[in-house]
C-alpha positions, 0 to 999 in steps of 0.5 A: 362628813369631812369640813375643814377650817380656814383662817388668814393667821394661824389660831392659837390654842385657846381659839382652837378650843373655842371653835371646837367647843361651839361646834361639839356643842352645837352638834350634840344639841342636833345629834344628840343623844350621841357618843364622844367617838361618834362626835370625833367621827363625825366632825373629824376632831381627834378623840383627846379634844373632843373630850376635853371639850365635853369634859367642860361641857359636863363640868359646867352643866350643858351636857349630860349623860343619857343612858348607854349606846347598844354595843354588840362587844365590850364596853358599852360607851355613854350616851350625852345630850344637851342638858335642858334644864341648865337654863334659857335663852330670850331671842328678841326680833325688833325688825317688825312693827311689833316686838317678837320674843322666844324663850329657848331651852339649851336644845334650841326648842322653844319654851314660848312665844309672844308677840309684844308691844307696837313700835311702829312709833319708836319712842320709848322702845327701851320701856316697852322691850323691859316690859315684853321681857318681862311678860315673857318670863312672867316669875318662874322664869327670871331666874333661869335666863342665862343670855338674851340677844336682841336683833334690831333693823340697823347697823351695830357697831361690834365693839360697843352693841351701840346703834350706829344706824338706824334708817328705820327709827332715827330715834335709835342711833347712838342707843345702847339697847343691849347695856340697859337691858344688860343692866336691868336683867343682870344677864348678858345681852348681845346685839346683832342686825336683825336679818343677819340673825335670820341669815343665820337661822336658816343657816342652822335650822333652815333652807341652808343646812346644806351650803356654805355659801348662802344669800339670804333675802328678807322682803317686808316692810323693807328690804335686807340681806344677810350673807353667810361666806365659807360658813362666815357670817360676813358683817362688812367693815362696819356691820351694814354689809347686805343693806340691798334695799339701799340699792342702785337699780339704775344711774336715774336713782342714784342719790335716790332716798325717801326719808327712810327707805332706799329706792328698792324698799320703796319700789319692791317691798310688800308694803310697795305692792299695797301703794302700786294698787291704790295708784292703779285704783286712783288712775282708775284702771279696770281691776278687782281691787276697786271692789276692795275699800282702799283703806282695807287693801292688802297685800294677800288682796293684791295676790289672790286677784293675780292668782284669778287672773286681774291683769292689773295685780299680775302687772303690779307683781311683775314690775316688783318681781323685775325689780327684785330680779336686778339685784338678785342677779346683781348678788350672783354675780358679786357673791357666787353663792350655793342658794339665795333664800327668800324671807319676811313678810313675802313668804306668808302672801298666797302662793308665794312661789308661784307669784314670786319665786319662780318668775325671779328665778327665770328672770336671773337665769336669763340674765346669767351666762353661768350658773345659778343657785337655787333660790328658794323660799324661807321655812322659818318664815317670819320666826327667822329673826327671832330663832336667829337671836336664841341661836346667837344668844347660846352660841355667844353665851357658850364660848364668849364671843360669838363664833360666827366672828371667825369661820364656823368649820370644824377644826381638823 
């Protein structure tokens, strides 16, 4: 497996060592247990750096010796894996309407999950997180959690952690989150749009293992993308690159906005397929789902009545599917990338690549003369953002600063 990294200036030697370091980390924690000479193999460092870097690694407790490698002649090389009892990690996901926790071991397997408080009224967010962090560590834990990251739907100015831009809760601008949980837990804590976590997730965990160049597409109550570029997760000049559900579909929803949502939020989220039907039913169109109270309508509903065939869900999800169709297409077209990956709420609807994968993807192909990448459906599903955050928060806690604000490819 050759790879090579790319950078617009020369990197120094103390970032060259910081890269390498992320990376070997990073692969004895998937490979593991593995050698030195094998990690040097594998990644294409030279043997002196790379053990240096597990010199570091074995000083200060993340990696640990695990027995010895069979060998048919002479020295028998040692066997080194992630040290799993040097600590854990809280990845914190805010992008739903109830707070989501994970404690992770350094391996990158999850110790515990839980669903926290309600935020759908986003006050006093800053009470309920404290108490959710605290419910998940319950006492045995406090003292072991060595980092925390917390993914939030807005956008994050990189250099402070503050909110600078909070559609959804306008509550949160200008709130900084991470610097009084930091202050309250004694750890560091790291900020970080909730879908560009999710991007990265199944970047390293998912359906994007593969690529370098991935879309990654969140659909659920609103609409985001995270784009990951040469293996780089790519922010845009002010963190709200990916903001797709503020998009312009056509010259008659330009300076469209409704209170908290963009035109395609409003039009082709998973909550928008709920209010299609209750406007069907009203009109009084002929369809299954007037047998459903209105008030206990759902999405599942909407998409298990298409699946019978009721032409009135069928239509519903055609008309989002186009919608979605446009500015997928629209994103082959700007980014080229090698897979589009479809997340959030949608994943969990009944036969979700049926209804909506597969008719999104002829759509596309239709509309590009080139051509087109897979498109395919999350396998993190609603854990992205919160797998994401861990991830984040040991890769962060490792080197520094996180990697990913430089290319994450192996140093030659």
């Amino acid at each position: 497996m050759r790879r090579t990294l790319k950078f617009s200036k020369t990197a120094s030697a103390q970032l060259q060592y910081k890269i390498n370091m992320s990376i070997i980390f990073h692969y004895i924690r998937q490979q593991g247990p593995i050698t030195r000479a094998n990690v040097a193999r594998d990644l294409n460092i030279s043997a002196p750096a790379v053990s240096r870097v597990i010199e570091r690694l074995s000083s200060e407790g993340y990696v640990v010796e695990t027995g010895k490698a069979k060998s048919k002649t002479g020295k028998k090389p040692i066997l080194l894996k992630t040290n799993d009892h040097k600590g854990f990690v809280v990845g914190i996901d805010l992008g739903r309407d109830r707070i989501r926790c994970r404690l992770s071991n350094f391996s990158g397997l999850a110790t515990k999950n839980m669903w926290g408080a309600n935020i759908e009224d986003s006050e006093n967010i800053l009470e309920k997180l404290h108490g959710d962090i605290n419910r998940l560590l319950e006492e045995k834990y406090k003292d072991l959690v060595k980092a925390i990251c917390i993914g939030v739907p807005a956008v994050i100015d990189e250099a402070s952690g503050r909110i600078t831009s909070a559609p959804l809760y306008d509550s949160w601008k200008n709130l900084d989150i991470g610097g009084y949980i930091e202050n309250i837990m004694g750890v560091p804590v790291y900020m970080e749009n909730n879908v560009n976590l999710a991007a990265l997730a199944e970047k390293n965990y998912g359906q994007g293992q593969k690529f370098d160049d991935i879309f990654y597409i969140e659909i659920g109550n609103g609409i985001g993308g995270g784009i990951i570029a040469d293996n780089h997760l790519w922010r845009g000049s002010d963190g709200s690159a990916g903001e797709i559900g503020f998009s312009i579909v056509s010259q008659e929803n330009l300076g469209f906005r409704v209170q908290s949502k963009g035109f395609l939020e409003k039009h082709a989220s998973v909550t928008s397929l709920k209010e299609r039907a209750i406007n069907a039913v009203k009109e009084g169109r002929q369809t299954v789902l007037r047998d459903i109270p209105l008030e206990k309508l759902t999405p599942e509903d909407i998409c298990k009545a298409a699946l019978q065939g009721d032409d009135v869900s069928n239509s519903i999800i055609e008309e989002v599917n186009r919608l979605l169709a446009v500015i997928i297409t629209n994103a082959v077209f700007l980014l080229n990338p090698q897979i589009m990956i479809i997340g959030g709420d949608v994943c969990t609807l009944p036969e979700a690549g049926r209804l909506f994968v597969e008719p999104i993807t002829r759509l596309v192909k239709d509309s590009v003369p080139f051509g087109v990448p897979d498109i395919q459906l999350s396998l993190l599903e609603e854990d992205a953002g919160v797998i994401g955050a861990s991830f984040m928060a040991m890769e962060a806690l490792l080197v520094g600063e996180f990697p990913y604000k430089i290319s994450q490819k192996v140093l030659a």
